[in-house]
mmJSON file of the N, C-alpha and C atoms, coordinates in Angstrom:
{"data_MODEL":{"atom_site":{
"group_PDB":["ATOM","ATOM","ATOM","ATOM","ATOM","ATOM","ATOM","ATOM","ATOM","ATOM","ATOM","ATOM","ATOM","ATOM","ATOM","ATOM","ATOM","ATOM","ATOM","ATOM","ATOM","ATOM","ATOM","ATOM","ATOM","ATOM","ATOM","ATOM","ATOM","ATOM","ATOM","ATOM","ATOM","ATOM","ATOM","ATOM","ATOM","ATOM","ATOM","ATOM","ATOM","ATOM","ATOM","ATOM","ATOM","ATOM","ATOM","ATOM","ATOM","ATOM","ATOM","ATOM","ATOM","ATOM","ATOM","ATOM","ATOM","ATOM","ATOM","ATOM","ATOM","ATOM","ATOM","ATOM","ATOM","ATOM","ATOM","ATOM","ATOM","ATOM","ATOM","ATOM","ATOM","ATOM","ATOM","ATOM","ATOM","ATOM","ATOM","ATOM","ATOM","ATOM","ATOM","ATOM","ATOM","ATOM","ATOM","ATOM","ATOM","ATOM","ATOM","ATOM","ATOM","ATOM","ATOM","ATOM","ATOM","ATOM","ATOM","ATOM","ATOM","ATOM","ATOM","ATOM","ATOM","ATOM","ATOM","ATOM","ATOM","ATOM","ATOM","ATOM","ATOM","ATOM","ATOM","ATOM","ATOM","ATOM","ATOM","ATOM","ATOM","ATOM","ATOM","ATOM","ATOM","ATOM","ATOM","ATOM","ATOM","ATOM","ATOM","ATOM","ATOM","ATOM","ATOM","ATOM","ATOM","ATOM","ATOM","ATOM","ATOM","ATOM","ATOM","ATOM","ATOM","ATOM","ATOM","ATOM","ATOM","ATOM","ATOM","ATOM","ATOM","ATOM","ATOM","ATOM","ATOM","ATOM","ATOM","ATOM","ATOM","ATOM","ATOM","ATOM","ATOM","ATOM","ATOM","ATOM","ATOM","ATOM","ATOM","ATOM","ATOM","ATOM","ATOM","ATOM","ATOM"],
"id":[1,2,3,4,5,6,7,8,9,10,11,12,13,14,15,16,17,18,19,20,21,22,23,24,25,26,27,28,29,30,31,32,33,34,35,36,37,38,39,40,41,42,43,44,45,46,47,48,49,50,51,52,53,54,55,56,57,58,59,60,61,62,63,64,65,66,67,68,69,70,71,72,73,74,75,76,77,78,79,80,81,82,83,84,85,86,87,88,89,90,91,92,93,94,95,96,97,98,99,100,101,102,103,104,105,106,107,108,109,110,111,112,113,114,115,116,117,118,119,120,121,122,123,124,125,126,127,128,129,130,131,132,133,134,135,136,137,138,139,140,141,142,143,144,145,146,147,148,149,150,151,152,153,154,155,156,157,158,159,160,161,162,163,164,165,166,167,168,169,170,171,172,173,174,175,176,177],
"type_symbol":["N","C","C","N","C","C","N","C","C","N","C","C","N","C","C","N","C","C","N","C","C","N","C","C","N","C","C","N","C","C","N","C","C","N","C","C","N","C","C","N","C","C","N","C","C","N","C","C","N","C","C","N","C","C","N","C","C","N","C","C","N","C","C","N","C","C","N","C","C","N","C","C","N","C","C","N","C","C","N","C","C","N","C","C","N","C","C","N","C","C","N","C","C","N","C","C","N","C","C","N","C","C","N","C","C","N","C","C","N","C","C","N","C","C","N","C","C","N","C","C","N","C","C","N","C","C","N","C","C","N","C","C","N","C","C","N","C","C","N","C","C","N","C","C","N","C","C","N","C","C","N","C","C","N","C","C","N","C","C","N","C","C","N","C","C","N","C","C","N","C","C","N","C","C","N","C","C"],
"label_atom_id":["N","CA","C","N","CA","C","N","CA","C","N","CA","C","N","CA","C","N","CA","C","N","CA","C","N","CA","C","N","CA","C","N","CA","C","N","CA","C","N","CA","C","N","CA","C","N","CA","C","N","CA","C","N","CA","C","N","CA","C","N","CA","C","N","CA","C","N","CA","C","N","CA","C","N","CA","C","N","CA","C","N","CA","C","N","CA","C","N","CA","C","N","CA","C","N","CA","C","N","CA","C","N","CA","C","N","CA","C","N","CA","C","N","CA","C","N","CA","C","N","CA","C","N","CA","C","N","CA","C","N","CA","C","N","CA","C","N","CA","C","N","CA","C","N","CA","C","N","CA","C","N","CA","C","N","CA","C","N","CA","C","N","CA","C","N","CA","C","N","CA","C","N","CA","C","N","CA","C","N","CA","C","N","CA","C","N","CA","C","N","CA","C","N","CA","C","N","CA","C","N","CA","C","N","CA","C"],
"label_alt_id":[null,null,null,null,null,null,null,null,null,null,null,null,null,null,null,null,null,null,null,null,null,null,null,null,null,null,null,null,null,null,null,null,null,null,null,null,null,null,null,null,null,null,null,null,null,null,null,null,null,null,null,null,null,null,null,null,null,null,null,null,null,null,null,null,null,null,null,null,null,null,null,null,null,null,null,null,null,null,null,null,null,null,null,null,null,null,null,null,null,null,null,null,null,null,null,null,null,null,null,null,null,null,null,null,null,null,null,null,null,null,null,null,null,null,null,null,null,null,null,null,null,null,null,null,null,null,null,null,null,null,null,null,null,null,null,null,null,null,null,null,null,null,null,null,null,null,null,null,null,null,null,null,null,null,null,null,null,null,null,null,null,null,null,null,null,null,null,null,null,null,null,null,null,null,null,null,null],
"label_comp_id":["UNK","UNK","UNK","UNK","UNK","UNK","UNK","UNK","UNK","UNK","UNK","UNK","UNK","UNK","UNK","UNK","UNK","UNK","UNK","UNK","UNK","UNK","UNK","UNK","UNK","UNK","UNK","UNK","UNK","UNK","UNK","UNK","UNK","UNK","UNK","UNK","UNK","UNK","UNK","UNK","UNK","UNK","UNK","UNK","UNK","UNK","UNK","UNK","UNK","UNK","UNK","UNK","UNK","UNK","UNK","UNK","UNK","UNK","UNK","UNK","UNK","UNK","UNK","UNK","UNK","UNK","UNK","UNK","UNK","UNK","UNK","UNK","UNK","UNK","UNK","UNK","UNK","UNK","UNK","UNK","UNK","UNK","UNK","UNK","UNK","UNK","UNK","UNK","UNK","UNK","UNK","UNK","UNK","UNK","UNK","UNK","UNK","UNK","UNK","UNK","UNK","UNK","UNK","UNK","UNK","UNK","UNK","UNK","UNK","UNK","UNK","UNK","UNK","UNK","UNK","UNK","UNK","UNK","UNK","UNK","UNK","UNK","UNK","UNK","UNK","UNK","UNK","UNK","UNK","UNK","UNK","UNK","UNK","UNK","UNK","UNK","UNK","UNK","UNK","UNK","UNK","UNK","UNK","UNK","UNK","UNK","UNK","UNK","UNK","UNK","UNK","UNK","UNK","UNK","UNK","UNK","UNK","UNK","UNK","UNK","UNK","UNK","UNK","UNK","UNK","UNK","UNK","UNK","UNK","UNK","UNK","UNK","UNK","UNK","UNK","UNK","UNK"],
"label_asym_id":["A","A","A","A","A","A","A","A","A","A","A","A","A","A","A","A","A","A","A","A","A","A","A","A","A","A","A","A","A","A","A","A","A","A","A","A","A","A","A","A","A","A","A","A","A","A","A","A","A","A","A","A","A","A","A","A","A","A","A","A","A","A","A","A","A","A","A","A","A","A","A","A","A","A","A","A","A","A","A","A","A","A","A","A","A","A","A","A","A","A","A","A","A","A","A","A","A","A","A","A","A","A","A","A","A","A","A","A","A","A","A","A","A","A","A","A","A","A","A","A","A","A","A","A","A","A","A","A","A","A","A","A","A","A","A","A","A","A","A","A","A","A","A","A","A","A","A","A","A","A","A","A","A","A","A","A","A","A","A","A","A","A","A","A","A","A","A","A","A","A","A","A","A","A","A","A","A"],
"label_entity_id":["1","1","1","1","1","1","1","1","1","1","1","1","1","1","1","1","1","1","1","1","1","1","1","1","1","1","1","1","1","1","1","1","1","1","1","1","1","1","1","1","1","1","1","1","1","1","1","1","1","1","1","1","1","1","1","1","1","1","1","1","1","1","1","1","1","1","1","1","1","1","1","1","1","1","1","1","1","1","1","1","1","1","1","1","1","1","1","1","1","1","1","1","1","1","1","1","1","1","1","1","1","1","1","1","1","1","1","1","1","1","1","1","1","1","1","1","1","1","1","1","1","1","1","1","1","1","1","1","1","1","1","1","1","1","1","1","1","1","1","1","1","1","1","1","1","1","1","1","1","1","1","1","1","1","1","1","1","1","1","1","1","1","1","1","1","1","1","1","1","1","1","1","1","1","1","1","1"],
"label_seq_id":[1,1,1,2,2,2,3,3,3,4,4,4,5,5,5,6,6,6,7,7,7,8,8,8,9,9,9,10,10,10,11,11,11,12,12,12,13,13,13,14,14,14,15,15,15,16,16,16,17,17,17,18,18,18,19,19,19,20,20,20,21,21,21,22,22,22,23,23,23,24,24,24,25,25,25,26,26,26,27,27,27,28,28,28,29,29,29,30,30,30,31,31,31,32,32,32,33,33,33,34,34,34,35,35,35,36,36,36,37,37,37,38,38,38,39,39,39,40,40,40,41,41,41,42,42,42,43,43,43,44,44,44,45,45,45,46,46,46,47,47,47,48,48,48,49,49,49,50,50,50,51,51,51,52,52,52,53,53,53,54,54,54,55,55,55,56,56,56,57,57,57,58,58,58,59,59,59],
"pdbx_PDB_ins_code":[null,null,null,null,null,null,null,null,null,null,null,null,null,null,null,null,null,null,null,null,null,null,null,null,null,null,null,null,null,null,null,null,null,null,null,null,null,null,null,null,null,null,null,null,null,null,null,null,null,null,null,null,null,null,null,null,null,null,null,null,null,null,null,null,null,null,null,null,null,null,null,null,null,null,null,null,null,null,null,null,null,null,null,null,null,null,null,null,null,null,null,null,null,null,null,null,null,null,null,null,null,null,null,null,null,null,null,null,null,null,null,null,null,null,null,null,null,null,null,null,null,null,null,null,null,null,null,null,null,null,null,null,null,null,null,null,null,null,null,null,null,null,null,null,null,null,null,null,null,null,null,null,null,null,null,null,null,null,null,null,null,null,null,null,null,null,null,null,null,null,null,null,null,null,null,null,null],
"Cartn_x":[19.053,19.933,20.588,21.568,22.659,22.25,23.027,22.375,23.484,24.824,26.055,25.103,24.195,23.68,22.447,21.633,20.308,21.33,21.804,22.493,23.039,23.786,24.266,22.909,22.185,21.089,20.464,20.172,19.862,20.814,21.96,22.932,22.713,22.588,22.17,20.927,19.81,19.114,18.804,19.253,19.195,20.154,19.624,20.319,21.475,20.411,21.209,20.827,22.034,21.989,22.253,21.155,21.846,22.995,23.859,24.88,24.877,24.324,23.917,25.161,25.793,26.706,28.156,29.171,30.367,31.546,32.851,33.737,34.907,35.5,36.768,37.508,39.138,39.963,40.912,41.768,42.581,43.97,44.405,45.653,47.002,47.087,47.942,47.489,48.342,47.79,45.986,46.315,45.246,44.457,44.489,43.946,43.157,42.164,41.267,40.665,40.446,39.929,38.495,37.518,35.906,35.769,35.027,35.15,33.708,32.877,31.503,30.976,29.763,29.009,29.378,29.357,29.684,28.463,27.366,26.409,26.462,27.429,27.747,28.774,29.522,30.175,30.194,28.558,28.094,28.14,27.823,28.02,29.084,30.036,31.403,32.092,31.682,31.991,31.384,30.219,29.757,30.152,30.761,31.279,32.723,33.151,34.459,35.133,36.191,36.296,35.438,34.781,33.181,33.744,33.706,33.579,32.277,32.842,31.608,32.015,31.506,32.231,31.232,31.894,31.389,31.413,30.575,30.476,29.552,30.35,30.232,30.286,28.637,28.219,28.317,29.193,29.358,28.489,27.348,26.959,27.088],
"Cartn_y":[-48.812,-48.55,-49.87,-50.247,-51.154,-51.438,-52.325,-52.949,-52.082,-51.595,-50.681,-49.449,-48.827,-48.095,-47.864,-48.58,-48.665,-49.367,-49.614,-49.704,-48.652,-47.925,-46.215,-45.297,-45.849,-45.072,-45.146,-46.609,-47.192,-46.518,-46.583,-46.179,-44.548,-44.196,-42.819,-42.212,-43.4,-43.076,-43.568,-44.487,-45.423,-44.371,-44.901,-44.24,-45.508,-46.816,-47.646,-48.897,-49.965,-50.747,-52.554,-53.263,-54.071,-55.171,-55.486,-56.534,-57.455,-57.839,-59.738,-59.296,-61.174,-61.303,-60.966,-60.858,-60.354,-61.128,-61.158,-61.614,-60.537,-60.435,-59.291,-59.947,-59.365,-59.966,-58.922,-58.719,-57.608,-57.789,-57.155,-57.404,-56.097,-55.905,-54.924,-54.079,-52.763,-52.485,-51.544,-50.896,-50.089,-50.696,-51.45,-52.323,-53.399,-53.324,-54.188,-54.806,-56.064,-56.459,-56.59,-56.484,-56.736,-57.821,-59.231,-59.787,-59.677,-59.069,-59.032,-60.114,-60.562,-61.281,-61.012,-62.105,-62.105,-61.512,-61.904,-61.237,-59.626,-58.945,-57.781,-57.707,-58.277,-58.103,-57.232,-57.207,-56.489,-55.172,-54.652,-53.36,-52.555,-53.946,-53.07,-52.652,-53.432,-53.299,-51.797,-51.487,-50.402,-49.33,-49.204,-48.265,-48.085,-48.911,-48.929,-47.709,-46.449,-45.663,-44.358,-44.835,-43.298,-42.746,-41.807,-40.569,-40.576,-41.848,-42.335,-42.492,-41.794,-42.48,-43.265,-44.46,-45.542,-45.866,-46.207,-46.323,-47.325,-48.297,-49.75,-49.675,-49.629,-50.142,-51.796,-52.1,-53.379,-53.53,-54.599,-54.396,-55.775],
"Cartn_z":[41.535,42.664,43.079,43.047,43.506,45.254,45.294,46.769,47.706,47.537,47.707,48.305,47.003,47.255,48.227,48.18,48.985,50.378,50.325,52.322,52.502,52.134,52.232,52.45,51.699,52.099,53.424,53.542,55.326,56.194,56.013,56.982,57.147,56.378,56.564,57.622,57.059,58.234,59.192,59.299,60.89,61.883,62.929,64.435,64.941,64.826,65.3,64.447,64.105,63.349,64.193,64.495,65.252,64.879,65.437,64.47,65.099,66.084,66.925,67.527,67.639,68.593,67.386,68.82,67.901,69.075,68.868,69.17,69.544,70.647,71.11,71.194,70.641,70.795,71.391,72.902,72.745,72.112,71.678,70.615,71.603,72.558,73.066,74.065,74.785,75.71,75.385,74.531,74.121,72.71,72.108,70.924,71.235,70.346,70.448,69.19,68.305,67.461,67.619,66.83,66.909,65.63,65.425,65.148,64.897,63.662,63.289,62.615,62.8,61.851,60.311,59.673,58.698,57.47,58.229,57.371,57.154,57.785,57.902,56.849,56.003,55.155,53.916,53.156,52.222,53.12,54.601,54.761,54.565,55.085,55.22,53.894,53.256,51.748,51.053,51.297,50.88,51.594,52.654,53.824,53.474,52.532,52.251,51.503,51.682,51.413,51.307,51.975,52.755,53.462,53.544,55.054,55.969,56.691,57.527,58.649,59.952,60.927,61.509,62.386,62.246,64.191,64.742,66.587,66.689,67.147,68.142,69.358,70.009,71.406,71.831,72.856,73.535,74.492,74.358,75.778,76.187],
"occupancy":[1.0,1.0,1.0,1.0,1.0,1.0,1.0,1.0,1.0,1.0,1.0,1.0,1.0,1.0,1.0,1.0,1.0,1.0,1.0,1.0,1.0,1.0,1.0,1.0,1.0,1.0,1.0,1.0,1.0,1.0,1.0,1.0,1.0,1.0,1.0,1.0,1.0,1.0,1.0,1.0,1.0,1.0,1.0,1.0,1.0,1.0,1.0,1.0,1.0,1.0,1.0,1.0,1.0,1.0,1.0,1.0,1.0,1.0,1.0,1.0,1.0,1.0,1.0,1.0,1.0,1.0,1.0,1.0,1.0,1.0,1.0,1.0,1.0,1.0,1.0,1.0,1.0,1.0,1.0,1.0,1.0,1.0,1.0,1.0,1.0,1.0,1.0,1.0,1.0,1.0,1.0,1.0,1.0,1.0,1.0,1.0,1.0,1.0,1.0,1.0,1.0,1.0,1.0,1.0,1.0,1.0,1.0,1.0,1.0,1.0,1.0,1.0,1.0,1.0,1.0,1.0,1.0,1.0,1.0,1.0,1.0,1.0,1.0,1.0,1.0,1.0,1.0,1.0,1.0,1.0,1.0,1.0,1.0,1.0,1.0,1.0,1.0,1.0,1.0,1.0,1.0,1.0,1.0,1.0,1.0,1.0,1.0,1.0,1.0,1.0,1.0,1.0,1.0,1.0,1.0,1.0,1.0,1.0,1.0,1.0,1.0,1.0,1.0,1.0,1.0,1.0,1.0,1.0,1.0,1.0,1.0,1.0,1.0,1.0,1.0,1.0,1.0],
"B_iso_or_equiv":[0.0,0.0,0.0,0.0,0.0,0.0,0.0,0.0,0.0,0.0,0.0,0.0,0.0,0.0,0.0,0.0,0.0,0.0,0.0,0.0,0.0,0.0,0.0,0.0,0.0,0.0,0.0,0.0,0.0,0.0,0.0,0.0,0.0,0.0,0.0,0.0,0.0,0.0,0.0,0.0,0.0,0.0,0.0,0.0,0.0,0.0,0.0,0.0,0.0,0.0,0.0,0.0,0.0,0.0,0.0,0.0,0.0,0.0,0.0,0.0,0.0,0.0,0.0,0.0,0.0,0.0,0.0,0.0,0.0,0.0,0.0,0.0,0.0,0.0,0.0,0.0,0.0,0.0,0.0,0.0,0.0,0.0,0.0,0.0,0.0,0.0,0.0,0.0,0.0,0.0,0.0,0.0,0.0,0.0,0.0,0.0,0.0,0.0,0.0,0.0,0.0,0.0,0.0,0.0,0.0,0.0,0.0,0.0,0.0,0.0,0.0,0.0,0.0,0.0,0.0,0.0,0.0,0.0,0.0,0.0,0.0,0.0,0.0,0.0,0.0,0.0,0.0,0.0,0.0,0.0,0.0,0.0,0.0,0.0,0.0,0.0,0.0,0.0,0.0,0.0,0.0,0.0,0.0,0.0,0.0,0.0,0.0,0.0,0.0,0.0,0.0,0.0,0.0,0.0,0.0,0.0,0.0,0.0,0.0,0.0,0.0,0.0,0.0,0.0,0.0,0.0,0.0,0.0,0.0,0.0,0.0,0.0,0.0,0.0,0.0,0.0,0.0],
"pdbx_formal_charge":[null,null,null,null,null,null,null,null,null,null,null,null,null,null,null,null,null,null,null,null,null,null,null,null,null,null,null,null,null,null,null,null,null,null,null,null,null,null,null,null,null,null,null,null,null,null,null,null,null,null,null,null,null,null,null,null,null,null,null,null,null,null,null,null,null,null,null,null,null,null,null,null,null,null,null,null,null,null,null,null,null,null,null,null,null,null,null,null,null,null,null,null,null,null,null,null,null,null,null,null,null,null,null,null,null,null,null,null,null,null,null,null,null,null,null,null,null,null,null,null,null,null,null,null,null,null,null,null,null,null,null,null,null,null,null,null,null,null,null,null,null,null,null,null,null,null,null,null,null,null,null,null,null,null,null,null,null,null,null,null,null,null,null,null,null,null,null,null,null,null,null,null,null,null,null,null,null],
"auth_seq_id":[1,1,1,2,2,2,3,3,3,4,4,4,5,5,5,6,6,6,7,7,7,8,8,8,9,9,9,10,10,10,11,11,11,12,12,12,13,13,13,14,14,14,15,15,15,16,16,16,17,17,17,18,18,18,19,19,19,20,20,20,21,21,21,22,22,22,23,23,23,24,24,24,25,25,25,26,26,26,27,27,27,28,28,28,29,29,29,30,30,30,31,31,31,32,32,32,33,33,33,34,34,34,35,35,35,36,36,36,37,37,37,38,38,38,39,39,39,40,40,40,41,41,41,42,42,42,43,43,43,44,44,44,45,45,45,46,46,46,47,47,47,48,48,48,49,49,49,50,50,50,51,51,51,52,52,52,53,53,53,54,54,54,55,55,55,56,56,56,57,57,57,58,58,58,59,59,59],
"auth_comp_id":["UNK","UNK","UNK","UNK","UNK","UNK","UNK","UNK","UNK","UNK","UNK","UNK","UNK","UNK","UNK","UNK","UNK","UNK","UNK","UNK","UNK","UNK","UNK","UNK","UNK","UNK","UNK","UNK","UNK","UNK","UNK","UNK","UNK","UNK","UNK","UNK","UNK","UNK","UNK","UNK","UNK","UNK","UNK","UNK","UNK","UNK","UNK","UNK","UNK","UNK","UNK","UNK","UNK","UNK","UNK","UNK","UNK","UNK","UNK","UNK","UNK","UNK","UNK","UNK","UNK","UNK","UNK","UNK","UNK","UNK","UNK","UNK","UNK","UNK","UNK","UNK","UNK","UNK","UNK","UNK","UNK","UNK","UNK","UNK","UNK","UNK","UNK","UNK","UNK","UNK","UNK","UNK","UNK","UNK","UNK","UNK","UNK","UNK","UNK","UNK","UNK","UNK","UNK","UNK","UNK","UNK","UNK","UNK","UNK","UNK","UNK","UNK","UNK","UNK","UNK","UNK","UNK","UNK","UNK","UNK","UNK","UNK","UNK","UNK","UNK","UNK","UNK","UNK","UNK","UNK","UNK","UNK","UNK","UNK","UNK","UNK","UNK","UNK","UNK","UNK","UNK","UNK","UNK","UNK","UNK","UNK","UNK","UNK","UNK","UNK","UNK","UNK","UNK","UNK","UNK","UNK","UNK","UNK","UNK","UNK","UNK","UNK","UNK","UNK","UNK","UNK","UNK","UNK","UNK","UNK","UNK","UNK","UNK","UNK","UNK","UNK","UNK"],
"auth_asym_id":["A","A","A","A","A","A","A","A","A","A","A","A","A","A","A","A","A","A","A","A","A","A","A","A","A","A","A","A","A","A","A","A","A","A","A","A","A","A","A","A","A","A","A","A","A","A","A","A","A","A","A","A","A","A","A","A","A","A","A","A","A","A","A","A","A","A","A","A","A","A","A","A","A","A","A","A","A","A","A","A","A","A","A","A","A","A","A","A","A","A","A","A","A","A","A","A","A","A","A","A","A","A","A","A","A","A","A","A","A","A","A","A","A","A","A","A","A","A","A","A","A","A","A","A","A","A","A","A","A","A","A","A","A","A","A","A","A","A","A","A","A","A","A","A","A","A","A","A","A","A","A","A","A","A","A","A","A","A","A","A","A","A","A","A","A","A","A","A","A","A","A","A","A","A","A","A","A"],
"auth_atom_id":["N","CA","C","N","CA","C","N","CA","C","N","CA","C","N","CA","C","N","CA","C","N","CA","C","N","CA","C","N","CA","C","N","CA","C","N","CA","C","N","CA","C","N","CA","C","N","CA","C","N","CA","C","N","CA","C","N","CA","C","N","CA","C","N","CA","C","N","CA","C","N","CA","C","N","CA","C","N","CA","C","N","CA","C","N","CA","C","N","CA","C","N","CA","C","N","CA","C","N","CA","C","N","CA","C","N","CA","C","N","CA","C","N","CA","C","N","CA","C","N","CA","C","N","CA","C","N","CA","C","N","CA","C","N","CA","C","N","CA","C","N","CA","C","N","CA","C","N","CA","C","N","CA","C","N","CA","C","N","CA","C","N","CA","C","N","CA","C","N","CA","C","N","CA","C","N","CA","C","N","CA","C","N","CA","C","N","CA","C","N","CA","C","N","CA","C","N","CA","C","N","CA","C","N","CA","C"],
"pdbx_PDB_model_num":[1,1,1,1,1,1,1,1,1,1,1,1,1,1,1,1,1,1,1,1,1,1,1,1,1,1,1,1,1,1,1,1,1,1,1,1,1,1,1,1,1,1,1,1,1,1,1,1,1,1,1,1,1,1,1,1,1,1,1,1,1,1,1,1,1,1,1,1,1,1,1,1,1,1,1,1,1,1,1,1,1,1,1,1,1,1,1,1,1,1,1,1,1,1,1,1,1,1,1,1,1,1,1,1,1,1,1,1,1,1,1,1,1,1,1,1,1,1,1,1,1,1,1,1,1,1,1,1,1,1,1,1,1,1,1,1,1,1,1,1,1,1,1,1,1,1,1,1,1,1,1,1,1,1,1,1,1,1,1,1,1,1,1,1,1,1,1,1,1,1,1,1,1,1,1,1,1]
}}}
């Protein structure tokens, strides 16, 4: 199993995934940039073209 794969799998069953600190940028009236850890990179990569929907809590 590919590492692509075994995180699709995590993602599947996690509820919640923590991502540390992150960075906002607003870009317009209703837009907003999120600026993730980079160690988050291999996720996004495997999330890439999924039918996944995807929800970011700010606290």
């Amino acid at each position: 199993m590919s590492l692509a794969e075994s995180l699709l799998e995590y993602i599947k069953k996690a509820q919640i995934i923590p991502v540390g600190g992150c960075g906002v940028v607003k870009e317009g009236k209703e837009r907003y940039k999120i600026y993730l850890p980079q160690r988050l990179n291999t996720l996004w990569e495997a999330l890439r073209g999924k039918k996944v929907e995807v929800w970011i809590i700010l606290k």
